[in-house]
N, C-alpha and C positions, 0 to 999 in steps of 0.2 A: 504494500500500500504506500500509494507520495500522500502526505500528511495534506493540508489547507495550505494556502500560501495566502499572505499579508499582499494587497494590492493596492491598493491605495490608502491613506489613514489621515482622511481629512478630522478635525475637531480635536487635536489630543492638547489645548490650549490650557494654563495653568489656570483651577478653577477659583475666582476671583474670591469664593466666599474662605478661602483657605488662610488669606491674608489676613494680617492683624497689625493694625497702626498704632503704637505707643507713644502717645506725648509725655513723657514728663515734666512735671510743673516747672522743676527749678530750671529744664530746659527749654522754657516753652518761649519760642522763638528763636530761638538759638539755632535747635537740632529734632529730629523725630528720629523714632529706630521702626524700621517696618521690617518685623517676621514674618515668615510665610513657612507653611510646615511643609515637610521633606518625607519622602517616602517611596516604598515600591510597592505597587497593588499587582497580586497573582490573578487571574482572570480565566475562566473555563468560557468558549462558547461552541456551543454547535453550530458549524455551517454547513448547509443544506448542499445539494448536488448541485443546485445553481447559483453557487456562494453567496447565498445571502445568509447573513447572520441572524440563530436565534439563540435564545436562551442563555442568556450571557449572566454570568454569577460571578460574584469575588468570592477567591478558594483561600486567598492570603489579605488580611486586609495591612494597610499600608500605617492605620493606627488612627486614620486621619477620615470621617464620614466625607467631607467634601471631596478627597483624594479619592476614594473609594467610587462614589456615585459620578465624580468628572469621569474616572477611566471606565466604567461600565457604560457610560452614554458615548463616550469615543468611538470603542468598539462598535457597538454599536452601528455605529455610519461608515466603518471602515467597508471595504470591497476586499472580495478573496478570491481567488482560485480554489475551485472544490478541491476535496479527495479526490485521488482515483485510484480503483483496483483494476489490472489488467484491461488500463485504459478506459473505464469508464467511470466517470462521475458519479460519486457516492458522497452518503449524510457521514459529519464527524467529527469527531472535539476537536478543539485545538486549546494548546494551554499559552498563554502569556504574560511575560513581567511590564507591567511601566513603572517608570521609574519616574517621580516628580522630585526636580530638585532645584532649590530656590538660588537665581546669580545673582 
């Protein structure tokens, strides 16, 4: 069997509610420190023989619900190339890491 293949992966954009802005007082005007959480979400989906994605679940979560639920809708929208057994297109997991990490 050739497993799914990744084809296009439009939306894996950092999801904005992940962010966290800290003013502190005695800095305030000075400086702000903006956090953003970090992380790798593990991902199971099924793609169908005509790669469209279903059933997409987090198998590892990244620690972070925004992390989590951005890279499940990602997927989501992603395009695959199906499975195939002896050449022909078949239903089948595929497992994947994203990685979010803040520059």
């Amino acid at each position: 069997m050739i497993p799914p293949k990744v084809v296009a992966t439009a939306g894996t954009a950092y999801p904005g509610d992940a962010f966290r802005l800290t003013v502190r007082r005695a800095d305030l005007g000075a400086s702000a420190v903006i956090e953003g959480t970090e992380g790798t979400v593990a991902i199971r989906a099924l793609i169908l023989w005509t790669g469209e994605v279903r059933g997409v679940e987090v198998t590892g979560s990244s620690g972070s619900d925004a992390l989590d639920r951005a890279a499940v809708e990602a997927v989501r929208g992603w395009r695959f190339a199906p499975a195939t057994r002896d050449g022909a297109a078949i239903d089948a997991y595929v497992t994947l890491r994203i990685r979010y990490v803040v520059r």
